[in-house]
N, C-alpha and C positions, 0 to 999 in steps of 0.2 A: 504474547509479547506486547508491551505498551511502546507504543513509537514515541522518541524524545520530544520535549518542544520547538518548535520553528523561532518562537520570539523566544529570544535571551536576554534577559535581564540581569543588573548585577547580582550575586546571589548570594545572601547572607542565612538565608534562614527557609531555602530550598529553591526547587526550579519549577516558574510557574510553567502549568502544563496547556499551551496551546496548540499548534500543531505537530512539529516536530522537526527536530535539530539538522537532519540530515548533514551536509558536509559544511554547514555555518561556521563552525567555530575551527573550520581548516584554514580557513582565507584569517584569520584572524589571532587566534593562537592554539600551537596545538598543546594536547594536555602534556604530552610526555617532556620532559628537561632534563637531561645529563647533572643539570647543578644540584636538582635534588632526590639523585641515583647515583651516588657516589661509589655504589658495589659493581654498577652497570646493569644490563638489561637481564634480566631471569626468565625467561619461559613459563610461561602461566598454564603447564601440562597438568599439576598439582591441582588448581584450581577449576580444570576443565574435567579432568578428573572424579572429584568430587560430586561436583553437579551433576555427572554421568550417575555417582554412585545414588545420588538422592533422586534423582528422575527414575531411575530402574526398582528403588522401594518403594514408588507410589508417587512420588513429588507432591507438589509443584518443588522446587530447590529453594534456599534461604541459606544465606550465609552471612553470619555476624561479621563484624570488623576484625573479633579478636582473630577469628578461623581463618578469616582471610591473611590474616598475616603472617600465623603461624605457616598457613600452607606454602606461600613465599619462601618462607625461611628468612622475614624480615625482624630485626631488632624493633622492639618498644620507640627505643629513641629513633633509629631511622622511619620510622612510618609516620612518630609522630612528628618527625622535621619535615620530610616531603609532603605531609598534608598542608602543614603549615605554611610551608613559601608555594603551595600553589595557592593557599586562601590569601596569603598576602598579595600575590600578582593578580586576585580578583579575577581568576581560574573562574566559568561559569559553569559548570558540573561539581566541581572539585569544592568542598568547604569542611570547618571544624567539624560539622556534628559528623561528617564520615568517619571522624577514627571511634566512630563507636556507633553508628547504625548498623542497621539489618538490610542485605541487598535480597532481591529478589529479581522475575521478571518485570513485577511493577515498577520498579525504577532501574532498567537496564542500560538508560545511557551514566546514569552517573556510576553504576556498575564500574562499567566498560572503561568510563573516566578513571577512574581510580585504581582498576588496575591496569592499566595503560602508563599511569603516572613510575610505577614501579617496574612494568616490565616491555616499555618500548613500543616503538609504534605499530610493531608486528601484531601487536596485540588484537585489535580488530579483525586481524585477516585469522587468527588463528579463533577464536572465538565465534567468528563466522563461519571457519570450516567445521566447528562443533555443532551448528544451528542453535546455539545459545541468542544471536542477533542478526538481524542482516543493517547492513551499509546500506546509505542510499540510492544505489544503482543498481541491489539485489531489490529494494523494495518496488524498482520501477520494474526489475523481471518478473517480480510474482505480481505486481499489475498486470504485466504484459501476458503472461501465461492465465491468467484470468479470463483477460478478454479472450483471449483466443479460443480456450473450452468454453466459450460461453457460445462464441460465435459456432466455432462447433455444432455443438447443440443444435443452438438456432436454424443453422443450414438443413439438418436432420428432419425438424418438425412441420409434421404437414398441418395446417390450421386447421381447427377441429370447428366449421363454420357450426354447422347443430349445435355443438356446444356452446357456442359463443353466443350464437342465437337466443339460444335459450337463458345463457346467465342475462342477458340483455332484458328480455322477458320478466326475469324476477327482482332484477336490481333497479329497471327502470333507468338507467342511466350509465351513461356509455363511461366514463370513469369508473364508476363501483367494478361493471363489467369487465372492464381493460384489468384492473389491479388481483379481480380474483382470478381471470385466465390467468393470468402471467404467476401468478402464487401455487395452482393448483397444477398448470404444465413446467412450470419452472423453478422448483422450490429454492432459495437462495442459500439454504445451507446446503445443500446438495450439491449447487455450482461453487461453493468454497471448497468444501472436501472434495471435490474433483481436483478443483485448479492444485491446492495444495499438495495433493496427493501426485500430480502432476510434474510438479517444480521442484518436490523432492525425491521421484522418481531419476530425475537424469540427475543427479546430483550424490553424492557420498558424504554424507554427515557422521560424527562419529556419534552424533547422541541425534538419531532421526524421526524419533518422537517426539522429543523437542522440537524438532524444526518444524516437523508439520504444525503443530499444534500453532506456533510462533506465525508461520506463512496463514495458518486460516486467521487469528487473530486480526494480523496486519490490514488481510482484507476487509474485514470487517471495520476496520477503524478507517479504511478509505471510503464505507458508507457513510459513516457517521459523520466524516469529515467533508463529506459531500463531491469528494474527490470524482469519486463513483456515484452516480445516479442511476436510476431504475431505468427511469425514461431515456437515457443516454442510451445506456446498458443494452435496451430493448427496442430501440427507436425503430428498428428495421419494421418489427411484429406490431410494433402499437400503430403504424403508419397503416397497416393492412387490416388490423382490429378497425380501426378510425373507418376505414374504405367501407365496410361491411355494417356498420354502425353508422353511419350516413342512411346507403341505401336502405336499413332497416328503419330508420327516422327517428332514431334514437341519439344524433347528433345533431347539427349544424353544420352547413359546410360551411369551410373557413374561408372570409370575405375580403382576406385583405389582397393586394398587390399582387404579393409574391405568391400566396396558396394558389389566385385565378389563375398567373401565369405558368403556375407550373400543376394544371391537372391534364391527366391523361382525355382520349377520345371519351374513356369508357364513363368518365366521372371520378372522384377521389384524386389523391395529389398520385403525381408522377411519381415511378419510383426511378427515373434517369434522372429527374431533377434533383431528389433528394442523394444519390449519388452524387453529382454535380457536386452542390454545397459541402457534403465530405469531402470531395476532393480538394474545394477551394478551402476550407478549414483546416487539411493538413499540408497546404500549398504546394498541392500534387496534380494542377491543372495539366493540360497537354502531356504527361506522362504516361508512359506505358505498366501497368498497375501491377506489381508483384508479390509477394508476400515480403518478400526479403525488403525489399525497395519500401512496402509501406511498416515494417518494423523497423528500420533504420530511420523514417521519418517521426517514427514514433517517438524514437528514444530521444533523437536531437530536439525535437520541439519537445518534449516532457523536463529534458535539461534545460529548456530556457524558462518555461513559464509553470517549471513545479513549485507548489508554495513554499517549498522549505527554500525555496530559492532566489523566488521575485513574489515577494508579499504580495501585489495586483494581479499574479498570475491565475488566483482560482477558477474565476469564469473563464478565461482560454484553457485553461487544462481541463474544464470539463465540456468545451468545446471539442477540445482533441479529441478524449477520452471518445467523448458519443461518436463522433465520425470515425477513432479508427476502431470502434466494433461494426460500425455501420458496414465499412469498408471492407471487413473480414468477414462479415454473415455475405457480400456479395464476390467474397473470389472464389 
């Protein structure tokens, strides 16, 4: 699954692909309009359908305009009028060259647009119960069920100091060393087909190979998109890599302020302090720390400062993000 763009542009000749659309164009206008749905709203069963039937012979799925209309059970002239007064209202998914593209996964939100435009606003939720797409508060669950199998994990692993010792030894440098532990105990496609496998286990999709496929995708475009960092990801592990990477002299200890005031008796940063700082990051000071209490923290601070939401938000969401894995490797 290719996640929509966050910036919306007027759109005459496609949609440029930055980050992704999430609920932007709710506040703003939605695609579907009764004025150019003059039959009423249709159930898009036919077309979810379909995509079952091409995902089950091998996929990926691809459906033309023409298929798509016929599947509707839409007239020529009514497709071609409702594409047209959404490209006249400057509709930012919705334009001419759809009444004759090819949809797929890669462009799943104008997909989604377009047939939304013919079959109502239900259209989203039904297509989401297919795993065809997820909404942007399913994408912030399969964030969130990410972290959590990840912290998982993390809770589980005993640090392999020999090993680490020794990549130390051959790498010469406490970074190469950090990045090959974490690749060779942690492989990242592994923790996606977890989490994925995961989020679609408590879940009932009617086409569930899609969805998995769609949920690892997604995750993966939260790398890319820097949503997700490693270092966030793993901060708990790389803070105890660091500790052991000192006293092996393969570091530097860190000089500034805050590192001096917050190291243990033994040497290396505290790990009460760097709790601390999670907590004040998810402004969960003085609280009594629960799983439930810091997923609810999660979600409401991920609704204020996710990019698809507050452009300036990147660096606080992956502020968030590092402390609440932080937070869940420590409950």
């Amino acid at each position: 699954m290719v996640p929509p763009p966050d910036s919306i542009r007027v759109k005459r000749h496609g949609v440029i692909d930055a980050l992704w659309l999430g609920n932007h164009i709710k506040g703003k206008m939605h695609p579907f309009d009764h004025s150019t749905n003059t039959d009423g709203c249709r159930p898009p069963v036919a077309v979810i359908d379909r995509i079952a039937e091409l995902e089950a012979s091998g996929g990926p799925w691809s459906l033309g305009a023409g298929e798509i209309r016929d599947l509707l059970g839409i007239s020529d002239e009514e497709f071609y009028r409702g594409i047209y007064a959404a490209e006249s209202r400057n509709h930012p998914l919705v334009s001419l060259s759809a009444s004759t593209g090819t949809f797929s996964q890669e462009n799943i939100w104008e997909f989604v647009a377009l047939i939304e435009l013919f079959c109502g606003p239900e259209t989203e939720t039904r297509l989401e119960k297919a795993g065809i797409f997820f909404s942007h508060p399913e994408q912030m669950e399969i964030l969130g069920v990410f972290l959590g199998e990840t912290a998982a994990v993390l809770r589980r692993h005993e640090l392999d100091a020999e090993q680490f010792s020794a990549m130390l030894r051959t790498f010469g440098s406490f970074e190469a060393a950090r990045d090959i532990y974490i690749e060779e105990y942690f492989p990242l496609a592994g923790l996606i087909d977890r989490a994925a496998a995961a989020y679609c286990g408590g879940r009932s999709f009617s086409i569930p190979g899609l969805a998995e496929s769609n949920a690892k995708a997604l995750i993966r475009f939260f790398f890319q998109k820097h949503v997700l960092q490693v270092r966030g990801v793993f901060a708990a592990l790389i803070e105890r890599l660091l500790r052991q990477a000192v006293e092996e002299g393969y570091a530097a200890e860190q000089a500034d302020d805050r590192r001096r005031d917050e190291r243990d008796p033994a040497g290396g940063p505290d790990p009460s302090s760097l709790l601390q700082r999670a907590r004040r990051a998810m402004n969960l000071e003085g609280r009594i720390l629960t799983l439930p209490l810091l997923k609810a923290q999660y979600k409401r601070l991920m609704k204020i400062y996710h990019p698809d939401i507050n452009p300036q938000g990147l660096r606080r969401c992956q502020e968030i993000t590092a402390a609440y894995s932080l937070l869940l490797s420590a409950l």
